[in-house]
C-alpha positions in Angstrom: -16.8 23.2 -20.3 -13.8 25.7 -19.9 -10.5 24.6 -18.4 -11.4 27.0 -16.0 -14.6 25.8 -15.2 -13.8 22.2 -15.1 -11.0 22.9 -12.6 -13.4 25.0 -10.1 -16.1 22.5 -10.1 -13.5 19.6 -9.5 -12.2 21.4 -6.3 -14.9 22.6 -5.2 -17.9 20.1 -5.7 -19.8 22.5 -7.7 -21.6 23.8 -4.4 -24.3 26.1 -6.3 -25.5 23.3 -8.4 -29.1 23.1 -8.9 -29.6 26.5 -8.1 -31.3 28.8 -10.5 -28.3 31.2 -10.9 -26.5 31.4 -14.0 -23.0 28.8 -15.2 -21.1 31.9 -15.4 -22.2 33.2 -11.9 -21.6 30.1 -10.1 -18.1 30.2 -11.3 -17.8 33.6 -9.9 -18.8 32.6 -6.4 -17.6 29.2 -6.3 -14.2 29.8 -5.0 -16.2 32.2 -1.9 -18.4 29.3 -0.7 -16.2 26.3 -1.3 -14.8 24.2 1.7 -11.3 24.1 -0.6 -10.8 27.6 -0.3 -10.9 27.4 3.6 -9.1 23.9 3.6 -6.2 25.4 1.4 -5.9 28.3 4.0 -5.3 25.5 7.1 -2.9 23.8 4.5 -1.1 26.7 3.4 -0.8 28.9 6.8 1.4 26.5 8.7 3.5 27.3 5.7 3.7 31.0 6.6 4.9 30.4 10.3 8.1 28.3 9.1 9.0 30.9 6.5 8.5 33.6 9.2 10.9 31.3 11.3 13.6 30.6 8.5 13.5 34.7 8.0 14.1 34.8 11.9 17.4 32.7 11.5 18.8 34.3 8.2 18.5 37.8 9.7 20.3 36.1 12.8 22.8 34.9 10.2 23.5 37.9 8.7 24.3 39.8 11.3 26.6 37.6 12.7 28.3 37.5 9.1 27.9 40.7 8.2 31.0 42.0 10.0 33.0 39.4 8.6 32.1 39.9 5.1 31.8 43.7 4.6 31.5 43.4 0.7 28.0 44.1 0.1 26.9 41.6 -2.9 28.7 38.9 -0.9 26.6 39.5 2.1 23.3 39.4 -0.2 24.9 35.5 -1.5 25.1 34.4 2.2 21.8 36.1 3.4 20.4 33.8 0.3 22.2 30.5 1.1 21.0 31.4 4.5 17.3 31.6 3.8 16.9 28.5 0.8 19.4 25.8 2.2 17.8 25.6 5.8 14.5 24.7 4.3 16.2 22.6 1.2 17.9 20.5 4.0 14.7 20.2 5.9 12.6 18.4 3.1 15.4 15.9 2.8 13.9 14.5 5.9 11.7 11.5 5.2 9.6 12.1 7.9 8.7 15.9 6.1 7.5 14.1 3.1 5.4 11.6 5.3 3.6 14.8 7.0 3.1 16.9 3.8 1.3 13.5 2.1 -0.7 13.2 4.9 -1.3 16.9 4.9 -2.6 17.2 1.1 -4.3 14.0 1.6 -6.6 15.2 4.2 -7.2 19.0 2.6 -6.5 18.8 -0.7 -8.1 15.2 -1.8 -5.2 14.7 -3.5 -5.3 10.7 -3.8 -1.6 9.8 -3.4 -0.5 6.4 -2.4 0.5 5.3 1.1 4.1 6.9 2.2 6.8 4.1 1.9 9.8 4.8 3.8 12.0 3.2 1.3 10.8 5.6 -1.6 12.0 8.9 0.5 15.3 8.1 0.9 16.0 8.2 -2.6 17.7 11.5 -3.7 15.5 11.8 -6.3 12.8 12.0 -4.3 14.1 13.9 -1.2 14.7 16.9 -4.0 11.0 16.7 -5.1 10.2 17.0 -1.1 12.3 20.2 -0.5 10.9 21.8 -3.9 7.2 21.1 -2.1 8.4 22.4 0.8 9.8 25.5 -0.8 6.6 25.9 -2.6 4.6 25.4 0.5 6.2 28.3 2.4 6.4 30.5 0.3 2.1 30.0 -0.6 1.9 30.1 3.1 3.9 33.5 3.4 1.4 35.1 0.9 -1.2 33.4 2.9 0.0 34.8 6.2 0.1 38.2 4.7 -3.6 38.4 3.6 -4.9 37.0 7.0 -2.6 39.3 8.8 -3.7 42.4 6.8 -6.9 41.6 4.9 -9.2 41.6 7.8 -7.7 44.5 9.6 -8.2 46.9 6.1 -11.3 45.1 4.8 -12.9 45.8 8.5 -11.3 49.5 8.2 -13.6 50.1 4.9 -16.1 48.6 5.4 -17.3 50.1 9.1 -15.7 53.8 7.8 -18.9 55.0 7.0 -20.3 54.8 10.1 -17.1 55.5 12.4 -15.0 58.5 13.5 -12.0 59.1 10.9 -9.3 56.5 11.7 -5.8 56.8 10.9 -3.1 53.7 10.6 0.4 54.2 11.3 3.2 52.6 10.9 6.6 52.6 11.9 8.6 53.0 8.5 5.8 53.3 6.0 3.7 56.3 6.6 0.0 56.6 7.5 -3.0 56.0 6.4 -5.8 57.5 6.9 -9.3 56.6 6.6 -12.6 59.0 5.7 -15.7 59.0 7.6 -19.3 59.7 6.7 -20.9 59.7 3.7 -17.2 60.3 1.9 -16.6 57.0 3.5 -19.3 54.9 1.7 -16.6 53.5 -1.0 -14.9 52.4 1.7 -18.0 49.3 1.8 -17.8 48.0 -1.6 -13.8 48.0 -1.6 -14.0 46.3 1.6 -15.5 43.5 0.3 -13.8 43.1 -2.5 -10.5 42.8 -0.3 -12.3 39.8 1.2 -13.3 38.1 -1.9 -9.9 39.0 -3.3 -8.4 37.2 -0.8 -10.6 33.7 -0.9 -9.7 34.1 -4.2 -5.6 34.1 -3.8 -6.2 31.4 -1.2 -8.5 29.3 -3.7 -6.2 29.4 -6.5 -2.8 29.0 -4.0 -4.6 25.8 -3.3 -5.4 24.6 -7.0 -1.3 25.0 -7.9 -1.0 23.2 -4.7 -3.1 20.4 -5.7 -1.7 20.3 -9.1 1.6 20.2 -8.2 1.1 17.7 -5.4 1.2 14.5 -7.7 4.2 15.8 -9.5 6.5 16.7 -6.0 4.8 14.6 -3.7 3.9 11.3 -5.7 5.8 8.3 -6.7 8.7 8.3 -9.3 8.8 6.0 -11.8 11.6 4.0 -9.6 8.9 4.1 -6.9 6.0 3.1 -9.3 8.4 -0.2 -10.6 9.1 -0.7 -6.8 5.8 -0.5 -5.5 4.5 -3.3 -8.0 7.5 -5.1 -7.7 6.4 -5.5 -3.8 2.9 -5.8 -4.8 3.5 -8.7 -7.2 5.6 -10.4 -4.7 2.7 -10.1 -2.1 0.4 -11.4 -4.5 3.0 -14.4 -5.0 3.1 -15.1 -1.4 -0.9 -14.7 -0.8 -1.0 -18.0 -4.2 1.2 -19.8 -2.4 -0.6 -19.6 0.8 -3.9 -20.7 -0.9 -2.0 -23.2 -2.6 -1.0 -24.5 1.2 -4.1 -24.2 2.4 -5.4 -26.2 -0.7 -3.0 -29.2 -0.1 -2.9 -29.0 3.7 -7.0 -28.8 4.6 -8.1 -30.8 1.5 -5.8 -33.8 2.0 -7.1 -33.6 5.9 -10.8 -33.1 4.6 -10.3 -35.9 1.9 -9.1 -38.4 4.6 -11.7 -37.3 7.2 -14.7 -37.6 4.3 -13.2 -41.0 3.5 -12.2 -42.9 6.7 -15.6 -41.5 8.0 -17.2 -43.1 5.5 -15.4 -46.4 6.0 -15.9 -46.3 9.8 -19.6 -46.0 9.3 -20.6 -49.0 6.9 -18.5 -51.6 9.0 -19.2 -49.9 12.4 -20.8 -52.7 14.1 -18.9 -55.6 12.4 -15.4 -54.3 12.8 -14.6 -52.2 15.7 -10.8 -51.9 15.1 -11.6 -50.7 11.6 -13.4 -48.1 13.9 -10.8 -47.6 15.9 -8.0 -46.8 13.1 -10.1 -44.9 11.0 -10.9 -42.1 13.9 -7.3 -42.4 14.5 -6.4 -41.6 11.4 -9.3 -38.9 10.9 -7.9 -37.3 14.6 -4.4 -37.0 13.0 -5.7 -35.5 9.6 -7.5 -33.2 11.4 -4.3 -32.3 13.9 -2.4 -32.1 10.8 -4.5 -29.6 9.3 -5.3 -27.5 12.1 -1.3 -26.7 12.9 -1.0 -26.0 8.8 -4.1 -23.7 9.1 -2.7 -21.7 12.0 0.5 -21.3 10.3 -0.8 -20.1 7.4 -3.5 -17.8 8.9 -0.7 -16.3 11.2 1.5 -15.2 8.3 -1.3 -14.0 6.4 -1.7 -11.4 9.7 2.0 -11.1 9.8 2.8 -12.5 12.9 6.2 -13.2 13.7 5.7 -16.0 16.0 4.0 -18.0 13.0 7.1 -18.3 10.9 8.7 -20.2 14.0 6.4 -23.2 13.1 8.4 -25.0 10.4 6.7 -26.3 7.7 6.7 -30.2 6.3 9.6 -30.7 3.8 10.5 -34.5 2.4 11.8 -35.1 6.4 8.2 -35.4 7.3 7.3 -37.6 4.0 7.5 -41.0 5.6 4.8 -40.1 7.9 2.4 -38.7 5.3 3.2 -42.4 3.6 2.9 -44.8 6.4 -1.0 -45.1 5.1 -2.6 -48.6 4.3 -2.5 -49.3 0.4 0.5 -46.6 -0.1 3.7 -48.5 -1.3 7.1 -46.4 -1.2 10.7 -46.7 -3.0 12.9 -43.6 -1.4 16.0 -43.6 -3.0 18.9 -41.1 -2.2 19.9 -38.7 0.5 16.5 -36.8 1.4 18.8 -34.0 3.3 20.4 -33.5 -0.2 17.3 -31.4 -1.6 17.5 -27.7 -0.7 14.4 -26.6 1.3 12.2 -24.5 -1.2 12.4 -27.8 -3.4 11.9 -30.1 -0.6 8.7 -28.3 0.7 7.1 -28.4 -2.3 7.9 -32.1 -3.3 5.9 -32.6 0.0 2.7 -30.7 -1.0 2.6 -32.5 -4.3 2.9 -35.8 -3.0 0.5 -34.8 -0.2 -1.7 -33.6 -3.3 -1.7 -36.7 -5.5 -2.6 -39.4 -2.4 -5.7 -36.9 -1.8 -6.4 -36.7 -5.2 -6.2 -40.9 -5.7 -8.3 -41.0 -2.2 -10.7 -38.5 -3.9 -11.1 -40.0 -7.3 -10.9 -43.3 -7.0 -11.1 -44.5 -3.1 -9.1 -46.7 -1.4 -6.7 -48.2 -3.8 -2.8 -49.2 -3.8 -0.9 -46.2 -4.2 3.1 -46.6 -5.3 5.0 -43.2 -4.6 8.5 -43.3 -6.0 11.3 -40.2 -4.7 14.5 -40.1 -5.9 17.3 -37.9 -5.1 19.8 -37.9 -8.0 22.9 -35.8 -8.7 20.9 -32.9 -10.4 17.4 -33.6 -9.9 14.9 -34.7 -7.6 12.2 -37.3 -9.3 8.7 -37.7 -7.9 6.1 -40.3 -9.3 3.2 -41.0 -8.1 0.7 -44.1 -9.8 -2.8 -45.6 -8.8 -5.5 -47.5 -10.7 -7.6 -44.6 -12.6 -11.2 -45.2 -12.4 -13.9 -42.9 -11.8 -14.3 -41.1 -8.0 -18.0 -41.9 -5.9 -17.0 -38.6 -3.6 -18.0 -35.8 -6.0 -17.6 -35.0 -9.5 -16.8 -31.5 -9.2 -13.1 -30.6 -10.6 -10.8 -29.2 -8.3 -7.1 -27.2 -8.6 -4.9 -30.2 -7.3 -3.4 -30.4 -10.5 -3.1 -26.7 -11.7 -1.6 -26.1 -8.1 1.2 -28.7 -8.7 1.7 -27.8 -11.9 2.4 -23.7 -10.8 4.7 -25.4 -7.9 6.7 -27.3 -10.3 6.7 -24.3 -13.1 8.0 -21.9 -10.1 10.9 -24.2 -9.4 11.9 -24.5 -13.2 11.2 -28.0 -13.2 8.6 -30.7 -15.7 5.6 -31.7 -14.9 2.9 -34.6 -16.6 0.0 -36.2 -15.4 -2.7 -38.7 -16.8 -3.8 -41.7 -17.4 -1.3 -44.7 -18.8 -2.2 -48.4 -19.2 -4.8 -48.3 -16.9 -2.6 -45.8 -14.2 -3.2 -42.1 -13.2 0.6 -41.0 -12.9 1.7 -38.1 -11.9 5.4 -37.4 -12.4 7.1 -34.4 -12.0 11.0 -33.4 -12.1 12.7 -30.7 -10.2 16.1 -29.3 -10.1 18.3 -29.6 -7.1 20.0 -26.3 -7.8 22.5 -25.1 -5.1 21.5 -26.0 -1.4 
């Protein structure tokens, strides 16, 4: 398939296909049928009325300068500054750029990515707008001209034949005059050739349009490294989210599943067994619905969620004050700077739900310590094998992509008996 060909049917859908006429035909005629043709002339007429406008002001222009500058080639400079800086300055506007996307989005099918209001204000990009915009008028002035005269001499011809002798005159240019009769019956054929001419201007006018659009109106390279530089920090933020959820919901579910469990074998025998495990399971579930609504509200972008704080080492000796979990705190917990200190939380929160998980209710012996440099977490419990479930989870690959994040050293596994988990962050500066 021809360059040519390719390019039609990509604009226009190939809208004869399937028909019995010819390849070579259906180019002929595509550009006369296609919806691009008409949706280039809506694009590209709005075009023509600025340019008419910015003609309006230079001609202003130059006759208020033309007495003061009565040298002739200096009056053509100023009537030129006059007509291309006025539109230049006007595709510096961001907002211009933002209309024309949307514009060539809508008619042209030109897939370019959302407008960002960063990306226009870079020079760079303002010049590509104006050169679009000088573009578009000037297609739109050659657009205004054939709807403006097109009909009115294509309707002329073709109706000649069978209409008195007209005659067309014009103010500066002459006349024309038109023959009637059978003297008149070229006037037919030529008629609608000035029609199909003039689809086919518009059609084409639209192809440079759409060719050009990517290369004007589409993202720099700046603008590509910027956009994926926002997108990969958006992806960042959405893995720690899951990562929160993880550690908030599945501790809360952990405890729930397990004091449940509890509650139920010694319910009869041991009602304040009862009565602290549904405690504990109201709490969990308290716990988790607060994290669950602050998470869910940033993932809509809600301002009012980031006014909930979220649980730092502050909030540690409440997630410890559980039966069977022993603690040494050493050091000044206000010490450790906030992104560190939120995240020592989650993995401590992690590894009790993972020792309630895998290997029930045994003595857990958490060990924080804030040292000049470096904030050390351990965590130990007997390692035998869990009753719950023995499907794997992402407790551990989540820690370890908290810890890698911060720049600080993380191990877990089983020694002398233990499942340890102990993990080394740096304090940095708070």
């Amino acid at each position: 398939m021809s360059v040519r060909s390719a390019t039609i049917r990509a604009v226009t859908g190939d809208p004869l296909a399937g028909s019995s006429i010819s390849a070579a035909l259906r180019r002929a005629l595509g550009p006369l049928v296609s919806r691009f043709t008409f949706r280039s002339w809506i694009l590209l007429l709005p075009g023509g009325a600025l340019l008419l406008s910015f003609i309006g002001l230079d001609a202003g222009i130059g006759t208020v300068v033309g007495g003061w500058f009565p040298w002739p080639p200096a009056q053509v400079v100023i009537m030129v500054l006059a007509l291309v800086v006025p539109p230049v300055v006007t595709g510096f506007i961001p907002a211009v750029r933002m209309v024309e996307i949307v514009a060539v989005r809508a008619l042209l099918g030109v897939p370019l990515p959302d407008y960002s209001a960063e990306d226009g204000r870079s020079w760079r990009t303002r010049w590509r707008t104006a050169a679009w915009f000088l573009l578009h008028m000037v297609g739109g002035g050659v657009v205004a001209v054939i709807t403006l005269l097109a009909p009115t001499f294509g309707i002329a011809l073709f109706i000649s034949p069978v209409v008195p002798a007209q005659r067309i005159e014009f103010a500066a240019q002459g006349v024309i005059e038109f023959a009637s009769g059978v003297e008149a019956l070229w006037g037919v054929p030529l008629g609608l050739a000035l029609f199909a001419a003039s689809l086919y201007v518009i059609f084409w006018l639209g192809v440079l349009m759409r060719n050009l659009a990517p290369v004007l109106l589409g993202p720099s390279p700046e603008e590509r490294i910027a956009s994926l530089e926002r997108r990969t920090e958006q992806l960042a933020e959405r893995n720690r989210l899951a990562r929160e959820l993880h550690d908030s919901v599945g501790h809360a579910l952990t405890v729930t599943t397990v004091q449940a469990g509890a509650a139920r074998l010694v319910l009869d025998s041991d009602p304040e067994f009862v009565r602290a495990a549904l405690l504990a399971i109201e709490e969990a579930g308290r716990t988790a619905l607060e994290d669950l609504d602050h998470v869910l509200g940033l993932l809509r972008e809600e301002r009012a969620a980031g006014t909930t704080p979220q649980r730092t080492l502050a909030d540690i000796r409440s997630l410890l004050d559980k039966p069977r979990v022993s603690a040494e705190l050493t050091g000044d917990l206000e010490r450790v700077r906030p992104a560190v200190s939120r995240e020592a939380y989650r993995i401590v929160q992690e590894c009790l739900t993972n020792a309630l998980r895998h290997a029930g209710e045994v003595e857990v012996r958490v060990r924080i310590a804030v040292l000049e440099r470096v904030l050390e977490l351990e965590v130990a419990n007997p390692a035998r094998a869990t009753k719950a479930s023995g499907r794997g989870g992402r407790g551990l690959t989540g820690m370890r992509e908290r810890v890698t994040v911060l720049g600080g050293e993380f191990a877990a596994g089983a020694d002398d008996g233990q499942w340890r988990v102990v993990v080394t962050l740096p304090m940095g500066d708070r």
